[in-house]
C-alpha positions in Angstrom: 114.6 -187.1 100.5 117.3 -184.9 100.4 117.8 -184.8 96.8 113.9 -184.2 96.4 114.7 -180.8 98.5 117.5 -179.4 96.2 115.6 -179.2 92.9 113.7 -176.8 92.0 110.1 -176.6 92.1 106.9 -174.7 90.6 103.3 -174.6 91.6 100.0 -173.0 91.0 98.3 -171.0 93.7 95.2 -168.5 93.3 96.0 -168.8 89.7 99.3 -168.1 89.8 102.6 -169.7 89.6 104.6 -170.1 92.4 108.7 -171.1 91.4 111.7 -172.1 93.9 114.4 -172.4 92.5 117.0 -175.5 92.8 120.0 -175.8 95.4 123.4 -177.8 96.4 123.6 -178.6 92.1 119.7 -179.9 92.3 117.3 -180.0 88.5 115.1 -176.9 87.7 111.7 -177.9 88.0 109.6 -178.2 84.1 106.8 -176.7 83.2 104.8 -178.4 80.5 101.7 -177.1 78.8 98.3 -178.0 79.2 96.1 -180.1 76.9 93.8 -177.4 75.6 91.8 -173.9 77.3 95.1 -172.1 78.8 98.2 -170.5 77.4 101.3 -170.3 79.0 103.8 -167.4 77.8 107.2 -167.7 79.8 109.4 -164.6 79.4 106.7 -163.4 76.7 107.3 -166.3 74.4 104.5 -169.5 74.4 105.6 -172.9 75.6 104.5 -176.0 73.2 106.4 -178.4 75.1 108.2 -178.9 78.4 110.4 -176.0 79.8 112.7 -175.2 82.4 111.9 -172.3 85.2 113.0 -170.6 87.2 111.9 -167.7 90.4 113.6 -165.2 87.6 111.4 -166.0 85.2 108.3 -164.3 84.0 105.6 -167.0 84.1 102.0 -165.8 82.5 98.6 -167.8 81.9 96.7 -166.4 79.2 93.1 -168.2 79.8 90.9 -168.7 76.7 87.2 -168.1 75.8 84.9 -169.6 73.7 81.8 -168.3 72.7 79.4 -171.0 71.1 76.4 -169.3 69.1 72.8 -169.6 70.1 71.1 -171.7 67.3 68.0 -173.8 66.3 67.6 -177.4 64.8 64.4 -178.0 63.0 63.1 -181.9 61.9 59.9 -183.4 60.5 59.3 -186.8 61.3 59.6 -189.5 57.8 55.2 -189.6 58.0 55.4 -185.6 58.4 53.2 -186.3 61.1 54.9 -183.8 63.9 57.8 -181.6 63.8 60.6 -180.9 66.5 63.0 -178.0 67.6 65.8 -178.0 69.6 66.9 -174.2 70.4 70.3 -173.6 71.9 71.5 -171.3 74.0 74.4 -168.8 73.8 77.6 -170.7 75.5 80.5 -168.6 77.1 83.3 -170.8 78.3 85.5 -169.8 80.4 89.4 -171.5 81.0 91.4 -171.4 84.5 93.7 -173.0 85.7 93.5 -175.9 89.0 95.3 -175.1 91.9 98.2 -177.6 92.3 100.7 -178.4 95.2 104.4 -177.6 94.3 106.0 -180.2 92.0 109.4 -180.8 90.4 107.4 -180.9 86.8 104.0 -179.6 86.1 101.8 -180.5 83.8 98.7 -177.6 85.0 95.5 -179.0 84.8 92.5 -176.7 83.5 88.8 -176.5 84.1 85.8 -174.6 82.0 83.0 -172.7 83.0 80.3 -172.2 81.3 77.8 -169.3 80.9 74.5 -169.4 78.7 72.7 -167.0 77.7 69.0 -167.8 76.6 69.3 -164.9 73.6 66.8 -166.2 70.6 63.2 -165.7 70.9 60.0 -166.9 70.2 59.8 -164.8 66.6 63.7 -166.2 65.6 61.5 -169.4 66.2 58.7 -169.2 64.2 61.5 -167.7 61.4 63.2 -171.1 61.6 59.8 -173.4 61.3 59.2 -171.2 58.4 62.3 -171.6 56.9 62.0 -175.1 57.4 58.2 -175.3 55.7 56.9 -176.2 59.2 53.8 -174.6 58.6 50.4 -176.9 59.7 49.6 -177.8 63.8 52.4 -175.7 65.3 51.8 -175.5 69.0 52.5 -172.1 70.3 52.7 -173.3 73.6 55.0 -175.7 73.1 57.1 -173.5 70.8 57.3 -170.9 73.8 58.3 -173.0 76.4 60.8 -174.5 74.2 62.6 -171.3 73.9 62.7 -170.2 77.2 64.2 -173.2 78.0 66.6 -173.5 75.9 67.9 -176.7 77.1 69.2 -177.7 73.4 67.1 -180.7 73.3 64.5 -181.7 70.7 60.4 -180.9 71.9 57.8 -181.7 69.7 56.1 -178.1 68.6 53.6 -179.1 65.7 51.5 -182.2 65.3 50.0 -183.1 61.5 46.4 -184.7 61.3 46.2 -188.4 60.1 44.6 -189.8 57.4 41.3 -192.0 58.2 41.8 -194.3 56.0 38.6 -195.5 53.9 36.4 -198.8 53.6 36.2 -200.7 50.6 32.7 -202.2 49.9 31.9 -205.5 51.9 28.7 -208.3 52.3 27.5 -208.7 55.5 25.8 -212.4 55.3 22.5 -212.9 57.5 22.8 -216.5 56.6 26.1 -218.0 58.4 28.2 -219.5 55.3 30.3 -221.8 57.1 30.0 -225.5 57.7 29.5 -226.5 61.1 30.3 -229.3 63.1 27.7 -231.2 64.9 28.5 -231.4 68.4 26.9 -233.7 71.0 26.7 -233.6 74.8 27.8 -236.3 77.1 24.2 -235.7 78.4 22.5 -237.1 75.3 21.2 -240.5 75.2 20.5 -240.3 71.1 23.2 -239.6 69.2 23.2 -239.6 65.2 27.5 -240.1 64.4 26.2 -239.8 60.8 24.7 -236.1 61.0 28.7 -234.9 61.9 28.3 -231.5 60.1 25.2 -229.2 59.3 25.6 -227.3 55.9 24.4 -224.2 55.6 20.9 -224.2 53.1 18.6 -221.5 52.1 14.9 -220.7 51.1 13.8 -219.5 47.9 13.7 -215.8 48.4 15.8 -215.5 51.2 17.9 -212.5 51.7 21.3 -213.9 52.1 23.5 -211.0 52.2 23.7 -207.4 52.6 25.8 -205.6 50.6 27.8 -202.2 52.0 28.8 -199.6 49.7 32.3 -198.4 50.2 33.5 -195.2 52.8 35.5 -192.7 52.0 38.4 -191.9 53.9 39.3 -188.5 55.4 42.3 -186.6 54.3 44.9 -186.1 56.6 48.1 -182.8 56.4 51.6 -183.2 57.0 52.8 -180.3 59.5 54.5 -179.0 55.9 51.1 -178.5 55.2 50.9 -181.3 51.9 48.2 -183.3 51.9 47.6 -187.0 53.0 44.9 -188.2 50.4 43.0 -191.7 52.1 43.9 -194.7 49.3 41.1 -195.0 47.3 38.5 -197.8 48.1 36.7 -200.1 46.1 33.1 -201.4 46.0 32.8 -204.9 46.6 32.8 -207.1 43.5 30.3 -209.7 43.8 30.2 -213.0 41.7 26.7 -214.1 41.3 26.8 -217.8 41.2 23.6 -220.3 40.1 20.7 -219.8 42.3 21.4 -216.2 43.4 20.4 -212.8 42.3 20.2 -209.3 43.3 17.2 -207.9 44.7 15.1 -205.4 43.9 17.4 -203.0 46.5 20.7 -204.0 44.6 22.5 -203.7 48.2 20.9 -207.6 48.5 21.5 -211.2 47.6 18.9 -213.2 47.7 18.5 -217.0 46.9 16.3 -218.0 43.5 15.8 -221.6 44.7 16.1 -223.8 48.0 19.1 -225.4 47.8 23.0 -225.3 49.8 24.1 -222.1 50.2 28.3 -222.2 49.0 30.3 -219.2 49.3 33.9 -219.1 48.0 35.3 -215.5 48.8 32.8 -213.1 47.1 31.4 -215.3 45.0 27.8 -217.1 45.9 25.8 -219.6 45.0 22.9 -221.9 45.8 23.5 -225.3 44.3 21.5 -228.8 44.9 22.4 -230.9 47.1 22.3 -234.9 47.8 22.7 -236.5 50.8 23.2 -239.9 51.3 23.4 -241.1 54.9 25.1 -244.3 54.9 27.4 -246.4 52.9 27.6 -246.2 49.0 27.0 -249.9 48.4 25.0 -252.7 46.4 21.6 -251.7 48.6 22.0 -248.2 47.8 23.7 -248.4 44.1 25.3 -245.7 42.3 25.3 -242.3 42.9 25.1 -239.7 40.0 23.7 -236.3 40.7 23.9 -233.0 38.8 25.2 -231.3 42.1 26.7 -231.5 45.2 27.1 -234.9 46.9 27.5 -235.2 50.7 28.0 -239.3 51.5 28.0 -239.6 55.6 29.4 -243.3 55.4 32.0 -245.5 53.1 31.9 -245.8 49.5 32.4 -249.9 48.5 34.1 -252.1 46.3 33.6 -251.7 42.5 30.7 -249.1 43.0 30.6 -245.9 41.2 30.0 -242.0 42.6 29.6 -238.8 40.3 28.7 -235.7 41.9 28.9 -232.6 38.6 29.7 -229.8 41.8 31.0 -231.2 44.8 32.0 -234.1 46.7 32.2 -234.3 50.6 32.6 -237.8 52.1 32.9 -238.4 55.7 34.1 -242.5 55.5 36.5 -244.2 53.0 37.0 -245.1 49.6 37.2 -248.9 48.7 38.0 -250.5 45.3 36.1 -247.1 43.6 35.1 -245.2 40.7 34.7 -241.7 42.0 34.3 -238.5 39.6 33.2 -234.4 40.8 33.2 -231.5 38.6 34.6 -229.8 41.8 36.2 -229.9 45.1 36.7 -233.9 46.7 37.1 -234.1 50.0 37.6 -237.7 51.8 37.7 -237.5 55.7 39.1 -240.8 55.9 41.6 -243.1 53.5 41.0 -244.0 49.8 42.5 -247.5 48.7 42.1 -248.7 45.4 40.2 -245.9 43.6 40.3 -244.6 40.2 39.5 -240.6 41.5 38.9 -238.0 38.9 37.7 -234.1 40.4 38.2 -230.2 39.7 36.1 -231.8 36.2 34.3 -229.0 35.6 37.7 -226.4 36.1 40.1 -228.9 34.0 37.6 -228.3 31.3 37.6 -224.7 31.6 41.3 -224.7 30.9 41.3 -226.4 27.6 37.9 -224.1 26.5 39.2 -221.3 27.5 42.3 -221.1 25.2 39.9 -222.3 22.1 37.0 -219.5 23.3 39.6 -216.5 23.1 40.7 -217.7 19.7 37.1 -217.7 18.5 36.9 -214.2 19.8 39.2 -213.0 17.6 38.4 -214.4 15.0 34.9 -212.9 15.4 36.6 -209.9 16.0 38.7 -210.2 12.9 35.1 -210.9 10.7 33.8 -207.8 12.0 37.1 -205.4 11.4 36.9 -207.4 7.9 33.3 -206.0 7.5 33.9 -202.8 8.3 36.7 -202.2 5.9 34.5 -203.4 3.1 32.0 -201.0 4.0 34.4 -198.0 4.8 36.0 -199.0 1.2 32.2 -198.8 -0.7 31.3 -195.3 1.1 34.9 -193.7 0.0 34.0 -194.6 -3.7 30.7 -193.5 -2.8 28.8 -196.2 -3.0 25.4 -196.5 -0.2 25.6 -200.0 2.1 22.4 -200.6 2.6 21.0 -203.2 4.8 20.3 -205.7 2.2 24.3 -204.8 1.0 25.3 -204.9 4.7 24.2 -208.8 4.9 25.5 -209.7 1.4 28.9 -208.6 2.7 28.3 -210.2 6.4 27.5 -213.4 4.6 30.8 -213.0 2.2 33.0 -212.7 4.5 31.6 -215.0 7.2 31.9 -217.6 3.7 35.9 -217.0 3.6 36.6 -217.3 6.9 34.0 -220.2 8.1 36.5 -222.7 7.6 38.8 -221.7 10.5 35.8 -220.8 12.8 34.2 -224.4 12.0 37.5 -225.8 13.3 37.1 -223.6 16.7 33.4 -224.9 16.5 34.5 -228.5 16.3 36.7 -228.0 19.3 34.6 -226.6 21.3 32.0 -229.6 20.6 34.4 -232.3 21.0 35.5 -230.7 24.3 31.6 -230.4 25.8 30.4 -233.8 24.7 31.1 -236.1 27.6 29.7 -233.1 30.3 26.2 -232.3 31.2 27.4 -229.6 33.3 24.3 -226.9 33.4 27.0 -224.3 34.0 28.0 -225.1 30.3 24.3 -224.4 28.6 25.0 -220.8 27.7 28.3 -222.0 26.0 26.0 -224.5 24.2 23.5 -221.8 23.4 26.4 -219.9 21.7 27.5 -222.7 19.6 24.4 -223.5 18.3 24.1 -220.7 16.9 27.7 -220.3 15.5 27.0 -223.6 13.8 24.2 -222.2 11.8 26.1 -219.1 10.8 29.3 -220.8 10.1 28.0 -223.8 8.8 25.3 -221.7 6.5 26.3 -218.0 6.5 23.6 -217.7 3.7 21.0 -218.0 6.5 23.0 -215.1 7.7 19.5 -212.2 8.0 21.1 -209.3 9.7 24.4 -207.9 10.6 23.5 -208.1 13.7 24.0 -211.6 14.3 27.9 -211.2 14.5 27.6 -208.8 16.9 25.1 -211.1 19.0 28.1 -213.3 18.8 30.3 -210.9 20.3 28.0 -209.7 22.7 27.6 -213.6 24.2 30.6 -214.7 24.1 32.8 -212.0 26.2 30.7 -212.5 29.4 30.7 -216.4 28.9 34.7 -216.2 28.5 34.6 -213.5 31.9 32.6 -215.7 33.8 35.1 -218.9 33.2 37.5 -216.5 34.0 36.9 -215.8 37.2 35.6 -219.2 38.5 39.4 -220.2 37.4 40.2 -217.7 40.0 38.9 -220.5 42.7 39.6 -223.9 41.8 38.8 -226.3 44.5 41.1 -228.5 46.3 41.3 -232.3 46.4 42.0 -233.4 50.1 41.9 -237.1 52.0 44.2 -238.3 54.8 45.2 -241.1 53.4 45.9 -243.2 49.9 47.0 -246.4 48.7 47.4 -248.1 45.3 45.0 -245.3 44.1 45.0 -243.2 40.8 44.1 -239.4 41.6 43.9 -237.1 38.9 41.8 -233.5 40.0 42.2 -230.1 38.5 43.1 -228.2 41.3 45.5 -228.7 43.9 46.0 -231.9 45.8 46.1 -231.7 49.2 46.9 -235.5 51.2 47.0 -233.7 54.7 47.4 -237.4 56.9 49.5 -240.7 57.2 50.7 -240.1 53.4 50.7 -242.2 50.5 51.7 -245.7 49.2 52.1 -246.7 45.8 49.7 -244.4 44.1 49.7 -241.8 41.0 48.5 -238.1 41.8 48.3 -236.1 38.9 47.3 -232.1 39.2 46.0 -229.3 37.3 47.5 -227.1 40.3 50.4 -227.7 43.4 50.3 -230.7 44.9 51.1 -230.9 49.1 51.6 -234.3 50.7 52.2 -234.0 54.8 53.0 -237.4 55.6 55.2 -240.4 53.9 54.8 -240.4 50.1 55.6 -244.5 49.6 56.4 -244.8 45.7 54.2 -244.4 43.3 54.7 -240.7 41.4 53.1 -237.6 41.2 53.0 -234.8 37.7 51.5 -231.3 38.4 51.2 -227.8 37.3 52.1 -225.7 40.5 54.8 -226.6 43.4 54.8 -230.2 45.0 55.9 -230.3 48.4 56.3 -233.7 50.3 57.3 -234.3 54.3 59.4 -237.8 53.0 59.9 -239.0 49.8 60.3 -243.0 49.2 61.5 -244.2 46.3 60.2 -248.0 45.9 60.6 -249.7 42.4 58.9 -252.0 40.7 60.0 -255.3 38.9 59.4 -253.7 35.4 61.5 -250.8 36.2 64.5 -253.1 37.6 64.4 -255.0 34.1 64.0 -251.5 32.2 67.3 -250.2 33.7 65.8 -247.1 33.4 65.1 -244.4 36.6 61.5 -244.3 36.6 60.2 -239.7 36.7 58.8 -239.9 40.2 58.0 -236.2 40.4 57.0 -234.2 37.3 56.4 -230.2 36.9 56.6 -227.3 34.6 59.9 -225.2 34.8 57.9 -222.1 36.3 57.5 -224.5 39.1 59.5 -226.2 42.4 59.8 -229.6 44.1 59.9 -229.5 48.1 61.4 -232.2 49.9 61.3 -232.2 54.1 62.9 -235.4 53.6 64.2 -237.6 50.1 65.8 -240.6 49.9 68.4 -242.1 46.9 67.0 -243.2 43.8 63.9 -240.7 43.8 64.2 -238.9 40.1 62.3 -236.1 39.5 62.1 -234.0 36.4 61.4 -229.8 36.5 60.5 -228.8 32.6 63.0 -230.5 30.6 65.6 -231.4 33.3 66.1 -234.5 35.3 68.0 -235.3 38.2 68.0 -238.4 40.1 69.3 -238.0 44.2 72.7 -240.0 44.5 72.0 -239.7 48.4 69.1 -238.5 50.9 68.4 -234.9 51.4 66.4 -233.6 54.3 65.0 -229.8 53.5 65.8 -229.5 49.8 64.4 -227.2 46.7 64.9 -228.7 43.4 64.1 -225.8 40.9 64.8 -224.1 37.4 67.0 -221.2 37.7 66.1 -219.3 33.9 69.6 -217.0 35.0 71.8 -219.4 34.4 69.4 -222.0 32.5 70.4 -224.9 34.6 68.7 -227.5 37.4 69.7 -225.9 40.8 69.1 -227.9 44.4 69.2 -225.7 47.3 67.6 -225.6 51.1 65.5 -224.2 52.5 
């Protein structure tokens, strides 16, 4: 304590510094300079690090000030939909020093105060928005108040109008599409476990639909004043099937014929429909109908279904020959069937390649005919219509044999189906066979252009219905050979020692149990058993389980060793089991890749 006494000491009171002075030998108190807002000059000259003082010394604080413009902060929201200010005020700051008991070394501590001054105004404001191409839904209001506050935070002070966006076109149907399922109240004493679902069906001349032009949107404005333009909307595009037509309106659909009303996104149509209510069995015998087929039972050993549109059966499939131009769909299991569907699309895929080679050609006959013709009226020379259909039938002559090769295709192709979908097509060729085939019974020029004119809606038509193909769907199969045009759906248990084969993606959801599968679109399968079978054992050979193109990928939740698949030209056989694994074609590096997923 009594050492504490002898050294000097310096303090700070009412601003000042207050200094005593060290005694008996004692230290001279240090005075060190503050962090920031206050200099201290001792003797005149400024300290920049600790110093020794004394009561002779001249000791000065030379507080600071800081004067912090007033200024404005402009921002448009990324939509443009409303724009905000902040609007600061003038700050004065002011330095001083803290009072502070007396101390052998000082280090002074400083404190600010702050004046603001509210100094911009409403018109510097509306400067600044303009600068700032803030120009649509400003809010005066809300602009005022925001700079007589001038509290430096951000206040929304214009507001843009949204866009209302537009309707496309749409069908409103009076006729519910769907299929629904029967139900049955415990109440009910008769009860018909057949009749499970009720279709929907149609009148002749019923109005099944209503169709709704489209709505313009209403333009909106960014508060920069631009323009928000609705996107532009569409009338709906309706695909008249068989059986329906527009009426007299246009803005209906109405049904041609009684019949099962089917509607597969926009497009509609009214198809026949058989119903068989019961097993398909030696009492009942065959079943071949140029439509739909809906069987409410089981369909028996060796007997033999063919439905040309659809195929709906609420039982199983025993020992079978089953064939659908279109969608099959088993409730139940299907053992020891030979299943063939998606007829009707399968074939459009192989007519549709020979049909757009046939239209060029046609296309190339007609440019042919025109040149001839363009060629006679430069050396002046008049084509008239007896001259036109000399030349039509000489060049139809040099080209026939190339366009009786498409011909023959296209015959070969429609002779084993009756589908009634197919009679224009047939119509068509008819007649190409007697130009082709005879072009000297060729009687107008117009006959080539009759071609052209049938044949683009025919190939637009096939087209679009290869937009839709149906599915193939059961819940269960075993030892059964599946081969269907669209995708293959087996959505139960799984499958055991059976061949799928796909114009689409295949999907299994349970166990597939041997057996392989080829497609054109992605497989996926939950497990994957590989089981082989004597022949292959002697063979020494892996056995292609899983077969697709190289645009295309092979799913496994679950694969065990042995399973070989085979993506375009690659194979791979698993060494191990995989759970969660992608076996695709990587065209970057041109090599096989496995991956999860």
């Amino acid at each position: 304590m009594a050492e504490t006494r002898k050294n000097g000491q310096v303090g700070i009171v009412d601003g000042k510094f207050i200094v005593v002075n060290p005694q008996d030998g004692g230290r001279y108190a240090v005075l060190y300079p503050p962090e920031e807002g206050v200099r201290i000059l001792i003797n005149g000259e400024e300290i920049e690090t600790g110093t020794r003082v004394g009561e002779e010394d001249i000791i000065e604080a030379v507080p600071l000030t800081l004067m912090e413009e007033a200024r404005m902060e402009c921002k448009v929201s990324p939509d443009g939909l409303y724009a905000e200010i902040a609007v600061h005020p003038r700050i004065i700051s002011q330095f001083y020093l803290k009072e502070t008991e007396m101390k052998t070394s000082l280090k002074p501590g400083v404190e600010k105060r702050e004046h603001r001054e509210k100094v911009l105004t409403v018109l510097d404001a509306e400067l600044e928005l303009k600068n700032n191409n803030i120009v649509y839904g400003v809010d005066t209001v809300a602009l005022k108040e925001a700079v007589e506050n001038a509290e430096g935070e951000f206040k929304t002070i214009a507001w843009g109008k949204e866009v209302q966006e537009g309707k496309d076109g749409w069908i409103e149907f009076l006729i519910n599409p769907e299929i629904e399922m029967i139900s049955y109240g415990e109440e009910e004493q008769k009860v018909d476990y057949r009749e499970r679902f009720r279709f929907p069906t149609v009148k002749k001349g019923d109005v099944i639909a209503l169709i709704h032009p489209p709505v313009e949107g209403i333009p909106g404005q960014k508060v920069t004043g631009e323009i928000i333009h609705p996107r532009p909307v569409k009338s709906t595009r309706i695909g008249y099937g068989e059986g329906v037509d527009p009426g007299e309106s246009e803005s209906e659909i109405v049904a041609l014929r009684d019949g099962r009303l089917v509607v597969n996104g926009n497009h509609i149509k009214v198809v026949n429909l058989l119903v068989h209510n019961g097993d398909v069995d030696l009492e009942s015998g065959n079943i071949r109908f140029n439509g739909d087929v809906r069987i409410y039972g089981n369909i028996q050993e060796g007997m033999l279904v063919e439905a040309q549109g659809d195929l709906f059966v609420e039982g199983n499939g025993y020992g079978a020959v089953i064939k659908a131009g279109g969608e099959i769909h088993f409730t139940k299991n299907i053992i020891k069937c030979q299943v063939e569907g998606g007829l009707y699309f399968a074939l459009l895929k192989k007519l549709l390649p020979v049909l757009d080679k046939l239209g060029d050609q046609f296309g190339g006959v007609m440019n042919n005919i025109k040149e001839v013709v363009s060629g006679l009226s430069r050396r002046g020379q008049k084509v008239d219509e007896k001259t036109l259909i000399l030349i039509t039938r000489s060049v139809v002559e040099k080209v026939s044999p190339l366009i009786q090769e498409s011909i023959t295709t296209l015959e070969q192709l429609l002779s084993h189906h009756e589908d009634p979908r197919l009679n224009p097509l047939r119509e068509l060729l008819s007649f190409l066979k007697l130009i082709c085939f005879s072009p000297a019974k060729i009687d107008a020029a117009e006959d080539l252009a009759r071609v052209e004119k049938t044949l683009a809606p025919i190939l637009n038509k096939f087209k679009r219905q290869l937009q839709d193909i149906p599915v193939f769907s059961a819940s269960y199969i075993q030892n059964s050979d599946i081969r269907h045009g669209g995708e293959i759906k087996v959505v139960g248990a799984g499958s055991y020692l059976s061949k799928l084969k796909a114009g689409e993606g295949v999907n299994v959801q349970g166990v597939f149990r041997g057996g392989s599968i080829e497609a054109q679109g992605d497989v996926r399968v939950k497990e994957f058993v590989y089981i082989a079978a004597a022949a292959e054992h002697l063979a020494k050979k892996p056995t292609i389980r899983i077969k697709v193109p190289a645009h295309c990928s092979i799913f496994f939740h679950k694969v065990h060793v042995d399973t070989t698949v085979q993506v375009g030209k690659f194979v791979y056989r698993f060494d191990k089991g995989y759970e969660r694994i992608k076996v695709g074609y990587d065209s970057e590096s041109g090599m096989l890749q496995i991956t999860s997923f």
